[in-house]
VEXLUMNU-845133 format. One record per residue (C-alpha): z, x, y; chain; residue in three letters. Coordinates in nm, 4 decimals, padded with zeros to 6 digits. Example, Ala and Ser with C-alpha at 12.3 -4.5 7.8 and 13.67 -1.06 7.14 Angstrom:
# residues 2
00.7800/01.2300/-00.4500/A/Ala
00.7140/01.3670/-00.1060/A/Ser
# end
This chain:
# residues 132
-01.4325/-00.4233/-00.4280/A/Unk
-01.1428/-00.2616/-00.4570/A/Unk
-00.8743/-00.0885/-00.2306/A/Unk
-00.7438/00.1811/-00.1764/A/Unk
-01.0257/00.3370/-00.4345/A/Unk
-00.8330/00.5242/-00.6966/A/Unk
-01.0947/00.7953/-00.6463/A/Unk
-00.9559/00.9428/-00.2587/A/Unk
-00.6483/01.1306/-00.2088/A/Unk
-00.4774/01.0980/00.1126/A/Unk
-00.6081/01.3673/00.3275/A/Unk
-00.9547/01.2228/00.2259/A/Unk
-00.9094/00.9306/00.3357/A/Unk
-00.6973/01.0348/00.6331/A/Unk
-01.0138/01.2060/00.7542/A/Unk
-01.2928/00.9166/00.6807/A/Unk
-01.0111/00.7183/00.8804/A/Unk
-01.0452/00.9816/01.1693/A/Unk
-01.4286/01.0051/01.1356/A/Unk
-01.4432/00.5940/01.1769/A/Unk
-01.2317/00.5485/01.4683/A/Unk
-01.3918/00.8365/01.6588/A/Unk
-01.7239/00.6607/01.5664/A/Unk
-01.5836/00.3394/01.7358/A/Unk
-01.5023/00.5426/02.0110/A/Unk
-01.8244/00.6812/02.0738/A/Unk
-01.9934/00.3757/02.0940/A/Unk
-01.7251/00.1500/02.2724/A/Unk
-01.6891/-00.0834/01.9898/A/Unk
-01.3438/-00.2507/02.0016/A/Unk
-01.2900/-00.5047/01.7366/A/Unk
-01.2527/-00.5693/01.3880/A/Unk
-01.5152/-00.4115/01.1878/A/Unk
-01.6327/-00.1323/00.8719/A/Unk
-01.7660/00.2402/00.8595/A/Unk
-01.9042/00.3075/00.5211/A/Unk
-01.9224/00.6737/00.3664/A/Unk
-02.0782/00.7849/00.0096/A/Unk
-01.8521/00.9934/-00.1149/A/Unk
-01.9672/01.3061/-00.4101/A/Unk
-01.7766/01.4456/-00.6543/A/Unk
-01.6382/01.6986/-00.4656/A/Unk
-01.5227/01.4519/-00.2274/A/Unk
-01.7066/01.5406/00.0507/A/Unk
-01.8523/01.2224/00.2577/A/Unk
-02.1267/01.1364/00.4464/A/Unk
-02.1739/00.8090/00.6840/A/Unk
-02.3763/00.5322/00.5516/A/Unk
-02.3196/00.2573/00.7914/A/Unk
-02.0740/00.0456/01.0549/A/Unk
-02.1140/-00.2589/01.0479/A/Unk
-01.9717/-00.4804/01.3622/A/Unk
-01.8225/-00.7866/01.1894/A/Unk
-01.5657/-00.8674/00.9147/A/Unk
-01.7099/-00.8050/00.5437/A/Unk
-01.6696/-01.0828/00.2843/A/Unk
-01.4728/-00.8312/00.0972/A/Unk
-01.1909/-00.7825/00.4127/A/Unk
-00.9353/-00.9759/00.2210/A/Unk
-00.8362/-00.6772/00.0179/A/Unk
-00.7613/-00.4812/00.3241/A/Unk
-00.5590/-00.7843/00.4945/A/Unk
-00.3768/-00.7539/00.1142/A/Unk
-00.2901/-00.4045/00.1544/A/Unk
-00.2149/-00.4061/00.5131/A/Unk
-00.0313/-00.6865/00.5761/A/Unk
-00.2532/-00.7579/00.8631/A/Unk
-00.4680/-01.0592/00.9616/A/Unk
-00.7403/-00.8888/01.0490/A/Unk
-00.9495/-01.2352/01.1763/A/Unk
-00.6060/-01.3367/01.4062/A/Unk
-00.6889/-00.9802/01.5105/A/Unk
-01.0190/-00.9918/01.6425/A/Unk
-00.9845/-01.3480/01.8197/A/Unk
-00.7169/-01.1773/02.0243/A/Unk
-00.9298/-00.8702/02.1260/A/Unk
-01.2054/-01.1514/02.1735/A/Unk
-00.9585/-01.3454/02.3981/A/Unk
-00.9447/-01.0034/02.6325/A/Unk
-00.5430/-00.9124/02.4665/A/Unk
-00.4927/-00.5596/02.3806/A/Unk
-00.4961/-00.4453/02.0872/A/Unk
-00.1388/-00.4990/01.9540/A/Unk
-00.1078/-00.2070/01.6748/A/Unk
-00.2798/00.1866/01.6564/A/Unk
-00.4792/00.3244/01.3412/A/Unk
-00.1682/00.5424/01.2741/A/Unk
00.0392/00.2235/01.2490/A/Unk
-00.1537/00.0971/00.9768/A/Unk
00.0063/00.1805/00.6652/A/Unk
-00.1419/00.1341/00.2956/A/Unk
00.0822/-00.1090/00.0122/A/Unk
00.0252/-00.1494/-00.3169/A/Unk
-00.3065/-00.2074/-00.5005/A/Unk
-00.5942/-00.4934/-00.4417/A/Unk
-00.9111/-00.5183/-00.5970/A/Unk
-01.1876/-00.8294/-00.5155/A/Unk
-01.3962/-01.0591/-00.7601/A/Unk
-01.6083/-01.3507/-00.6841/A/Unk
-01.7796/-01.6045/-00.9316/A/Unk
-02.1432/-01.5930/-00.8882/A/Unk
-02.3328/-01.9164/-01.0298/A/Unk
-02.6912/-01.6445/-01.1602/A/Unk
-02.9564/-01.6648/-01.4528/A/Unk
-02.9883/-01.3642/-01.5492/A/Unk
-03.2821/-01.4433/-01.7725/A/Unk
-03.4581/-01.4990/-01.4510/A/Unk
-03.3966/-01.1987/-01.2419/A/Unk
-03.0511/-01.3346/-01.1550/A/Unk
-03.1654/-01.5874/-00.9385/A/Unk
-02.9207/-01.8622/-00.8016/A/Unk
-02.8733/-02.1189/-01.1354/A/Unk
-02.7628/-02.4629/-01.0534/A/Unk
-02.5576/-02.6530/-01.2808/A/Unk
-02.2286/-02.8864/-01.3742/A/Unk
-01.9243/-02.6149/-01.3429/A/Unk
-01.7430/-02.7726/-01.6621/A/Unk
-01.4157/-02.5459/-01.6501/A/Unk
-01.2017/-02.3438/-01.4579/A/Unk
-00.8770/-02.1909/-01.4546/A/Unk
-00.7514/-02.0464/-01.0938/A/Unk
-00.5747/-01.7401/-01.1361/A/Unk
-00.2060/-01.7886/-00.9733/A/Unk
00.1106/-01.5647/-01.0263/A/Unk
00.4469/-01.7025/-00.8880/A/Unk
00.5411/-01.3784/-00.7348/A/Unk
00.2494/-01.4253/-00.4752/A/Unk
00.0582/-01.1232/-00.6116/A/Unk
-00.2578/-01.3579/-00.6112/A/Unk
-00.4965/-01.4469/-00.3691/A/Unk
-00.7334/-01.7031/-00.3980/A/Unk
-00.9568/-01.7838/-00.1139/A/Unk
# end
């Protein structure tokens, strides 16, 4: 995963942004959550899914925004407004995801147990890295 994709200019992604909240609109859905689009060449983009729940990958957006987006939801949970508006959300810097999968790909990639023998965290002293 990777954010914000190197492939979208602004207006782009200013109007997938649009498309997703009025989406959440439609259908009352106020919380946390992801609208996906496949996007062509050409940049046009169609909806795929929304999905009503924090992704495994929304670290990369907390990275970019600044915002805790699970702090978020327990407070819309808890019946508190909504503290911020999608226009308040700005994009900084650059993130991109990675996780270690434990796989044999001999065998169709299925799960592979084993003794993890070595392992170097990645760290940076400028707190450019997060490992969760």
């Amino acid at each position: 995963e990777e954010a914000p994709s190197p492939f979208l200019d602004h207006a782009t992604r200013t109007a997938m942004g649009k498309q997703a909240s009025a989406l959440a609109r439609a259908v009352g859905y106020r919380s946390a959550g992801t609208v996906e689009f496949l996007v062509d060449s050409k940049k046009n983009f169609y909806f795929l899914e929304m999905n009503t729940r924090l992704q495994v990958e929304h670290p990369i957006t907390e990275y970019i925004t600044g915002l805790d987006l699970v702090e978020h939801m327990i407070q819309i949970a808890a019946g508190e407004p909504l503290a911020i508006k999608q226009e308040d959300i700005k994009i900084t810097g650059w993130a991109i995801e990675s996780r270690v999968y434990a796989e044999n790909p001999f065998r169709n990639f299925l799960p592979s147990i084993g003794t993890l023998t070595s392992y170097q965290e990645p760290s940076s002293e400028d707190g450019t890295v997060r490992v969760d």
